[in-house]
One Martini backbone bead per residue (centre of mass of N, CA, C, O) as a GRO file, in nm:
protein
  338
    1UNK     BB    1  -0.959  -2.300   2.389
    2UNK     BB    2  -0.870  -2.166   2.080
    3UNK     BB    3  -0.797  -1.884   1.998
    4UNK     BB    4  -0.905  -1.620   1.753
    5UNK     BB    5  -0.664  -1.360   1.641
    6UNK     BB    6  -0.674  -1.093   1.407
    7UNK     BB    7  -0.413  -1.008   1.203
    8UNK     BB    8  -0.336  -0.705   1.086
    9UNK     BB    9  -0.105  -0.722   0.901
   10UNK     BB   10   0.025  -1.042   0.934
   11UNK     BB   11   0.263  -1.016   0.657
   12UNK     BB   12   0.455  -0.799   0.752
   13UNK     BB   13   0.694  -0.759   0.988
   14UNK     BB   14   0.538  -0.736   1.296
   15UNK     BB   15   0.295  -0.957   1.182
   16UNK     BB   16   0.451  -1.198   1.173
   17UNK     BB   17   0.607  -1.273   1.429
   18UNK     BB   18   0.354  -1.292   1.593
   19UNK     BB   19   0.234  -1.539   1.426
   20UNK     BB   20   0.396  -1.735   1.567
   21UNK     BB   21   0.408  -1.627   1.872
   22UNK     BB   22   0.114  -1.744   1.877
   23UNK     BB   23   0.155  -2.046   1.788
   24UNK     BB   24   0.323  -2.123   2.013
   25UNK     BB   25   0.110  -2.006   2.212
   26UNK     BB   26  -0.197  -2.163   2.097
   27UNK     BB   27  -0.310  -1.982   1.881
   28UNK     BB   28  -0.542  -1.856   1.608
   29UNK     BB   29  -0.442  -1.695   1.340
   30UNK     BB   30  -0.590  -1.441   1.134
   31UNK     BB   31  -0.510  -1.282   0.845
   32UNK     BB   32  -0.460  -0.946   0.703
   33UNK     BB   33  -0.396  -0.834   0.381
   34UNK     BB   34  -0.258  -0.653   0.083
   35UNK     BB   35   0.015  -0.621  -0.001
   36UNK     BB   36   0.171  -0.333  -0.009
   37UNK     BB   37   0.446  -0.433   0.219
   38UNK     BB   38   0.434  -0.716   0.153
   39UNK     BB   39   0.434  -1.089   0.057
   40UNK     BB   40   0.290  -1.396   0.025
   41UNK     BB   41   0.483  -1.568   0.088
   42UNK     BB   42   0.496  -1.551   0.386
   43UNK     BB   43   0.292  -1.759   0.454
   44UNK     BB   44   0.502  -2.014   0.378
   45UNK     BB   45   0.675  -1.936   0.580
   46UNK     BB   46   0.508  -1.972   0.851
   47UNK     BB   47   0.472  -2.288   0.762
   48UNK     BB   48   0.736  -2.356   0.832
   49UNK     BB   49   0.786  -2.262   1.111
   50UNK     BB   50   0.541  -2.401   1.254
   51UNK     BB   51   0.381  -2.641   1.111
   52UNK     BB   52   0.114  -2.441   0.990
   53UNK     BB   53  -0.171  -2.347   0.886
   54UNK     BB   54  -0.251  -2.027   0.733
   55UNK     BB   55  -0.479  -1.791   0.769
   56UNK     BB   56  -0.564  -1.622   0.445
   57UNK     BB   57  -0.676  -1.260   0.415
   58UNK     BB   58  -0.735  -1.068   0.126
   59UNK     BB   59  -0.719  -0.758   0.231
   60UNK     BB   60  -0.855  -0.421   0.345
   61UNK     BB   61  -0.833  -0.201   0.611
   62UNK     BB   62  -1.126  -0.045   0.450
   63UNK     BB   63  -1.293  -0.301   0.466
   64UNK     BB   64  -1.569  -0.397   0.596
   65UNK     BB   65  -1.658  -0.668   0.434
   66UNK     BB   66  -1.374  -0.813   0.517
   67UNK     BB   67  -1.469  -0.851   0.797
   68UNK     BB   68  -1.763  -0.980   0.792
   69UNK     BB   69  -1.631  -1.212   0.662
   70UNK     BB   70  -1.477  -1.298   0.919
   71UNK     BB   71  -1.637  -1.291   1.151
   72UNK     BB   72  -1.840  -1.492   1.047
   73UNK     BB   73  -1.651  -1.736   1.014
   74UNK     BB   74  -1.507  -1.625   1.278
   75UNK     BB   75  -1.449  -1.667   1.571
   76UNK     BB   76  -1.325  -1.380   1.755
   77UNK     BB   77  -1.109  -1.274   2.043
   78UNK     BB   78  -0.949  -1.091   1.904
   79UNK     BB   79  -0.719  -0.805   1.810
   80UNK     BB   80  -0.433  -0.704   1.576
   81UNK     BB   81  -0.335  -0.401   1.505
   82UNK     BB   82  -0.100  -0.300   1.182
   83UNK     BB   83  -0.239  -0.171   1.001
   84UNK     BB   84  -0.009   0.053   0.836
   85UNK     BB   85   0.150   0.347   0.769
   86UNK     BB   86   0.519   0.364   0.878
   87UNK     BB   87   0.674   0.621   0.711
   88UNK     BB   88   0.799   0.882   0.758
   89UNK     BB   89   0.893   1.062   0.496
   90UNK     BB   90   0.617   1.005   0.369
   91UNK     BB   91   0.434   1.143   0.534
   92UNK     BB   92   0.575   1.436   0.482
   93UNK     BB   93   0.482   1.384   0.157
   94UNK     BB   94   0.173   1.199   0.215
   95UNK     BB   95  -0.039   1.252   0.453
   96UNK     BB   96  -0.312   1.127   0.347
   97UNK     BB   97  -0.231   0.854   0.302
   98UNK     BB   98  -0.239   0.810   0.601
   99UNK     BB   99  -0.522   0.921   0.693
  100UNK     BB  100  -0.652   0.697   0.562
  101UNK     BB  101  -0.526   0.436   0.669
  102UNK     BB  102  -0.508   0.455   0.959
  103UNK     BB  103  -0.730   0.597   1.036
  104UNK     BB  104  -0.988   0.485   0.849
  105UNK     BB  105  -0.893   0.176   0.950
  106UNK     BB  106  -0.944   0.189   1.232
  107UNK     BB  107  -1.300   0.272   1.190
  108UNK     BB  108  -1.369   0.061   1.045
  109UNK     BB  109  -1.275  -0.186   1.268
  110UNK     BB  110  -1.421  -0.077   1.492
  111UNK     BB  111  -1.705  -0.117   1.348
  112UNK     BB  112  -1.694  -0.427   1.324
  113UNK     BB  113  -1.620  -0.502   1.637
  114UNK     BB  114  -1.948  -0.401   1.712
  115UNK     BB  115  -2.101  -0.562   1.532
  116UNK     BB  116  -1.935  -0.842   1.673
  117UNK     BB  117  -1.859  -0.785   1.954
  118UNK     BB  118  -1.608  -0.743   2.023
  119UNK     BB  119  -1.298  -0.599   2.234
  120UNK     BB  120  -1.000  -0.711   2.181
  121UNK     BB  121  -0.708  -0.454   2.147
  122UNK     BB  122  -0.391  -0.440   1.974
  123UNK     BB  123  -0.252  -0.201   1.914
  124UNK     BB  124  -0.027  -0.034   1.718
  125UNK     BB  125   0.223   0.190   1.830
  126UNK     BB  126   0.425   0.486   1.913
  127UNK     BB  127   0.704   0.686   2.001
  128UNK     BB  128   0.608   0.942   1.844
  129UNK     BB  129   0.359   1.051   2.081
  130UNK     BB  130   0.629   1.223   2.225
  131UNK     BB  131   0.786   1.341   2.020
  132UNK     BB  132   0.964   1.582   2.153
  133UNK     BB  133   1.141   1.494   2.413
  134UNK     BB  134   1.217   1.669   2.713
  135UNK     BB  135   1.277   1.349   2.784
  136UNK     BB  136   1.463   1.078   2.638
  137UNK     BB  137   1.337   0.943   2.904
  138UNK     BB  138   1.035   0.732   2.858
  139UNK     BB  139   0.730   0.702   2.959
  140UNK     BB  140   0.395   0.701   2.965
  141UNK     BB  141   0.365   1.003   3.140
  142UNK     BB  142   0.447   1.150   2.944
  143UNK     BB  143   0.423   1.339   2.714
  144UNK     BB  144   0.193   1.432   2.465
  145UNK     BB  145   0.302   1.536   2.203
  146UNK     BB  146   0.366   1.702   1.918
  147UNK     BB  147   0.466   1.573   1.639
  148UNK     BB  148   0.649   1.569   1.359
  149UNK     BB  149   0.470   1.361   1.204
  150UNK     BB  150   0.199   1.214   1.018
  151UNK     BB  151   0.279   0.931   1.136
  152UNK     BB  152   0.238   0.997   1.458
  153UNK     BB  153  -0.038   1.140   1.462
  154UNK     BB  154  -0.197   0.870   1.397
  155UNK     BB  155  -0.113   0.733   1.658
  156UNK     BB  156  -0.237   0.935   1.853
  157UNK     BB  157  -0.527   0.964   1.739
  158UNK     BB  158  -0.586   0.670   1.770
  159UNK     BB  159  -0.542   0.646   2.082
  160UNK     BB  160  -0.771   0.893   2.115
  161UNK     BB  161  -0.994   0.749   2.003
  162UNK     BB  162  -0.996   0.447   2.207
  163UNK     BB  163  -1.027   0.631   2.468
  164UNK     BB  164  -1.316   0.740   2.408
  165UNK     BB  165  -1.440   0.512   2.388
  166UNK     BB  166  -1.408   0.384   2.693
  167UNK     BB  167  -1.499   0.650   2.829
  168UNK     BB  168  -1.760   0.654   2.659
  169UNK     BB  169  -1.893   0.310   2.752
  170UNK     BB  170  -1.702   0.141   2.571
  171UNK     BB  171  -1.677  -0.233   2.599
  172UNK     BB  172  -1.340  -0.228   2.636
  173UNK     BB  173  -1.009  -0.403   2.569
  174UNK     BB  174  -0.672  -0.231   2.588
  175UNK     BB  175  -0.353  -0.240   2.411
  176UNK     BB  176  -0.101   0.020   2.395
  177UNK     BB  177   0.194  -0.045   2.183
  178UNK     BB  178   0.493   0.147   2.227
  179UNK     BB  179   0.713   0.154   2.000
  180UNK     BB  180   1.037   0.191   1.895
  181UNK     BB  181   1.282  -0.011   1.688
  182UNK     BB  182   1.248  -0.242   1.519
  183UNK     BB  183   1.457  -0.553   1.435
  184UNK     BB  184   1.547  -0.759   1.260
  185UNK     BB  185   1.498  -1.114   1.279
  186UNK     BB  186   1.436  -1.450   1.228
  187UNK     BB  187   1.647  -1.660   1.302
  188UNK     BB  188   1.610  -1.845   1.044
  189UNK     BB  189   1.546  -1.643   0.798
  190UNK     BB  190   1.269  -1.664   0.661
  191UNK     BB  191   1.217  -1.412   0.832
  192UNK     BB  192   1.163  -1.029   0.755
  193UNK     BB  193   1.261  -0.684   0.623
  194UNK     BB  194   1.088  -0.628   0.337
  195UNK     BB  195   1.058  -0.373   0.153
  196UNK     BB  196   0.910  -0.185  -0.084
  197UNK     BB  197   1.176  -0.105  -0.219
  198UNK     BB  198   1.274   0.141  -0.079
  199UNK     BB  199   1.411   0.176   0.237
  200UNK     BB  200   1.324   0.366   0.542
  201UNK     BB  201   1.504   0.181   0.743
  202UNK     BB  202   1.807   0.112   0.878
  203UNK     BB  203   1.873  -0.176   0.840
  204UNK     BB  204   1.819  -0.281   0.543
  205UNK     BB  205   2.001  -0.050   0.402
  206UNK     BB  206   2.243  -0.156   0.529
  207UNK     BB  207   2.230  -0.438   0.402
  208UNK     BB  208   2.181  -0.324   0.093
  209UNK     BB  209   2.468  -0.176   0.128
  210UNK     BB  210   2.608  -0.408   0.116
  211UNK     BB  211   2.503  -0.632  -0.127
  212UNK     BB  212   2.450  -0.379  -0.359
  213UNK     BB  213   2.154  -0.242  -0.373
  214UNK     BB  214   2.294  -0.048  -0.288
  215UNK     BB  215   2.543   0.228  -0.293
  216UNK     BB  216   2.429   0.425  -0.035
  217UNK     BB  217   2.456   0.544   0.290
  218UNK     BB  218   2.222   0.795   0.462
  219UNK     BB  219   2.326   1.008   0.713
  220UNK     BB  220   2.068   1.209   0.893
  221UNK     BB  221   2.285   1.379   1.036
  222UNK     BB  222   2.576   1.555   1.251
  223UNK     BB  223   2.422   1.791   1.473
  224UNK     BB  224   2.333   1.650   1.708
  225UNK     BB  225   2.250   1.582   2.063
  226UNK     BB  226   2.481   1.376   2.065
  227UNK     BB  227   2.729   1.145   2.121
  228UNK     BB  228   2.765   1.167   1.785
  229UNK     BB  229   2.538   1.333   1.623
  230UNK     BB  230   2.347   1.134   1.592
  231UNK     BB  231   2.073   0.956   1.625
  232UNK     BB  232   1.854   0.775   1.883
  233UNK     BB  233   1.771   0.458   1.979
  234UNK     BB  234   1.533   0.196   2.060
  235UNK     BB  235   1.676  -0.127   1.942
  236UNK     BB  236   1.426  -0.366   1.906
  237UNK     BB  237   1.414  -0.714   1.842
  238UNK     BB  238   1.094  -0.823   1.737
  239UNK     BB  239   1.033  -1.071   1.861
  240UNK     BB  240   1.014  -0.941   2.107
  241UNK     BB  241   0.750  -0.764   2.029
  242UNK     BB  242   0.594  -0.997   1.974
  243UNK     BB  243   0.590  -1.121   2.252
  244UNK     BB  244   0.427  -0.871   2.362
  245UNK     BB  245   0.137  -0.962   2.217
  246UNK     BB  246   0.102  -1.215   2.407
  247UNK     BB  247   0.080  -1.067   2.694
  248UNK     BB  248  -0.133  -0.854   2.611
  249UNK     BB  249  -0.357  -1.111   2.578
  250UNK     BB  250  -0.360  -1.159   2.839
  251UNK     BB  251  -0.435  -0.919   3.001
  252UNK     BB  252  -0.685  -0.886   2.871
  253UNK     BB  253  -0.840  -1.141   3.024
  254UNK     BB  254  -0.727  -1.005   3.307
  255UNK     BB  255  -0.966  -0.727   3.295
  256UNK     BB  256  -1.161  -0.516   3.238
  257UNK     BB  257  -1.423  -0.459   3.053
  258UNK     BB  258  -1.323  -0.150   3.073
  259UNK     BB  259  -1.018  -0.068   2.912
  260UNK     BB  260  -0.670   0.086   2.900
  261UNK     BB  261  -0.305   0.054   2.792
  262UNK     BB  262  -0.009   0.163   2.812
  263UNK     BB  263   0.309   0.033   2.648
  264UNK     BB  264   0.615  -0.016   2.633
  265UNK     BB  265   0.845  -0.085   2.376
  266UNK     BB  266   1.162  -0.158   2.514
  267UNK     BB  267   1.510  -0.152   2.656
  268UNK     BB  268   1.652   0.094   2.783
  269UNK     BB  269   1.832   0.205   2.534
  270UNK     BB  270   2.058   0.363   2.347
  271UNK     BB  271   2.114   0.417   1.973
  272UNK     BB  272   2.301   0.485   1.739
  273UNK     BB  273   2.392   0.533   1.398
  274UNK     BB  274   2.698   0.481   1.412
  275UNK     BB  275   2.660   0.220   1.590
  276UNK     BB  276   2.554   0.057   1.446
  277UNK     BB  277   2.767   0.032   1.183
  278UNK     BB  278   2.952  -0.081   1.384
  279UNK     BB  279   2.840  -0.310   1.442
  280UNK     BB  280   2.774  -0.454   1.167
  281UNK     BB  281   3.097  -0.413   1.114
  282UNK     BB  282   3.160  -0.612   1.303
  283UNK     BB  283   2.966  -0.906   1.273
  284UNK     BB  284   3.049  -0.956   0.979
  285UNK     BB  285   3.301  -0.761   0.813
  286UNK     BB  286   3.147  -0.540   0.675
  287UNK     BB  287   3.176  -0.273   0.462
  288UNK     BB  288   3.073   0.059   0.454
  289UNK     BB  289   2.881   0.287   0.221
  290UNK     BB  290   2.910   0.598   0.352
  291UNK     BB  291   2.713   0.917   0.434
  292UNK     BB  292   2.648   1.226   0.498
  293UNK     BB  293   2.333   1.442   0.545
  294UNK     BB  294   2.069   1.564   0.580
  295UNK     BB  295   1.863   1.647   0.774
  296UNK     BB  296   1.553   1.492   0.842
  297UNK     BB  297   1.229   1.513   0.829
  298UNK     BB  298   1.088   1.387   1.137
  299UNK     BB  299   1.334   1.387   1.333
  300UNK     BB  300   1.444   1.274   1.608
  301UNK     BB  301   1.697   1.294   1.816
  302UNK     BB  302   1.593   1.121   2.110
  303UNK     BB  303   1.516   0.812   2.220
  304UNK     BB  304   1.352   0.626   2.498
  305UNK     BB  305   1.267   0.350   2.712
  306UNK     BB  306   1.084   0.329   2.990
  307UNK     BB  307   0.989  -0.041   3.061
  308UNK     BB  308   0.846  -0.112   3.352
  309UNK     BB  309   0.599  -0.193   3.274
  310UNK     BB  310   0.611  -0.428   3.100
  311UNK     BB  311   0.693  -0.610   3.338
  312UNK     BB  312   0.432  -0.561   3.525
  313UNK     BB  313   0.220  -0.624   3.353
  314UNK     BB  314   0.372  -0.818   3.130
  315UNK     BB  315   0.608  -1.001   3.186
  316UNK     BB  316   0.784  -0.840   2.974
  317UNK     BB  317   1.114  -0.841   2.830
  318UNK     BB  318   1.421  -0.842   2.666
  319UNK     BB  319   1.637  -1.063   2.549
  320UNK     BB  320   1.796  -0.908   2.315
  321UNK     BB  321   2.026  -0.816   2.104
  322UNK     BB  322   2.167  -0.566   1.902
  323UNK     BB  323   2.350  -0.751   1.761
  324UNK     BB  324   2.149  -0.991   1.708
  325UNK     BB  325   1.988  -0.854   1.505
  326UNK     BB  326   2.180  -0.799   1.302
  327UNK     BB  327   2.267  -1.083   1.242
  328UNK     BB  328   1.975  -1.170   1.138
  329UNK     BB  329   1.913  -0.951   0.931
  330UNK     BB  330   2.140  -1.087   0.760
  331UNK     BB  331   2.091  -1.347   0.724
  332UNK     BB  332   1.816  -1.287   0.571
  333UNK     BB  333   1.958  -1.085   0.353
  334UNK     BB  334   2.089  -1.339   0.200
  335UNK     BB  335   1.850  -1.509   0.162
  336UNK     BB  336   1.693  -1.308  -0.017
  337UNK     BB  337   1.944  -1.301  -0.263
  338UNK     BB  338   1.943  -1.622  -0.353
   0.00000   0.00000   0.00000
């Protein structure tokens, strides 16, 4: 029988993508979107990519009427949550709303899912749990520091929140994602990373300052103890990360009935932003107009992921390279201005 998945944040960055790898493997998401950051278009892009009717339910995951509303129309045997902002810069500016829509948006989807029995959760976590890592090779087991953002902090507290319940009782089976620095598009070109306004992340703003919609890239800082003074990141492909929530839906149906377990989602490589810039101008063949900015408050220097547990608990590894998401990336956003 086909499983019904409930896909929060459904039409956004990675929960676009992994509602196809959804209908790809047999399952049927539900979406639930509020277009804050994503565009109902996208509904339309992914019935494309498919070639399947995408149910699609306009609403905010801190409206609880909006959940009791899902969960009585479909039987959901799963949740993925992603909704949630996560712009680091933002949330040193505005950590409220972070505290608000992430952490309360949280209590209020756990709220539902007892009230209608549901058990099963893939959070979207992040790397940022990690804080300033004393080794920049991290594992699962590496400590959990102090964030260095108002968004790491809301993605530990909320790993933390679904800890104890798990803990203390509560018949919970969780699998906590913590991605890297997701990138890329789907091949297709039909979907990918398209944020509302200014963008946040590295390689949107790298694409939209190729053809001028941006005047120029800010590399924020050149003075960190990295390969080449810029940050380094672990950028894995969004398609491998979409894969590994189906991956991690199986984990959950032969678990304990009650359990939680965290997974690296990452590449087990950096890679630098001058490195970036230089792979994009390698692969396009243009050439970026950029220059050095001061370090952003609450960047980390460099970290990445030790996947070894992602490999044997979900036998899932990433299969693109950093290349390929760059090439994706771009050809994405060409066609998104055309």
């Amino acid at each position: 029988m086909t499983k019904n998945i409930l896909v929060t944040g459904g039409a956004g960055y990675i929960g676009s993508h992994t509602v196809v790898e959804l209908i790809q493997h047999g399952f049927n998401p539900i979406v639930l979107d509020n277009f804050s950051n994503s565009r109902p278009s996208v509904i339309d892009s992914l019935e494309e990519i498919t070639q399947q009717k995408i149910i699609s339910v306009t609403g905010d995951c801190r409206d609880a009427a909006v959940y009791d509303l899902i969960f009585s129309k479909y039987k959901i045997d799963a949740v993925i949550h992603f909704a949630a902002d996560k712009a680091v810069g933002e949330s040193v500016q505005n950590p409220l709303k972070y505290f608000d829509n992430n952490l309360n948006g949280l209590m209020v989807l756990l709220a539902a899912m007892e009230r209608h029995d549901v058990k099963h959760l893939v959070f979207s976590s992040s790397c940022t749990v990690y804080g300033n890592p004393d080794n920049v090779y991290v594992d699962e087991n590496s400590p959990l520091k102090s964030p260095e953002s108002p968004y790491g902090f809301t993605k530990l507290v909320g790993e933390q929140m679904l800890d104890n319940m798990v803990r203390h009782g509560k018949k919970m089976r969780v699998v906590l994602l913590r991605y890297f620095n997701p990138i890329g598009a789907h091949p297709s070109a039909l979907i990918g990373e398209r944020p509302q306004g200014i963008p946040n992340n590295l390689l949107p703003y790298i694409t939209q300052t190729a053809l001028g919609i941006r005047a120029e890239l800010s590399v924020f800082g050149n003075d960190y103890d990295t390969i080449d003074g810029t940050c380094v990141r672990d950028y894995i492909h969004v398609c491998d990360v979409a894969d590994a929530h189906v991956s991690a839906l199986t984990l959950l149906s032969a678990s304990p009935d009650s359990c939680i377990e965290a997974i690296n989602i990452g590449t087990g490589k950096g890679t630098s932003v001058l490195e970036i810039i230089r792979i994009f101008e390698r692969e396009t063949g243009v050439s970026l107009n950029w220059k050095f900015a001061p370090r952003r408050e609450g960047d980390v220097p460099e970290i990445y992921a030790k996947a070894d547990k992602a490999l044997h608990t979900l036998n899932w590894k990433a299969t693109y390279s950093v290349s390929d998401a760059v090439k994706h990336a771009w050809e994405w956003e060409k066609k998104t201005q055309n």
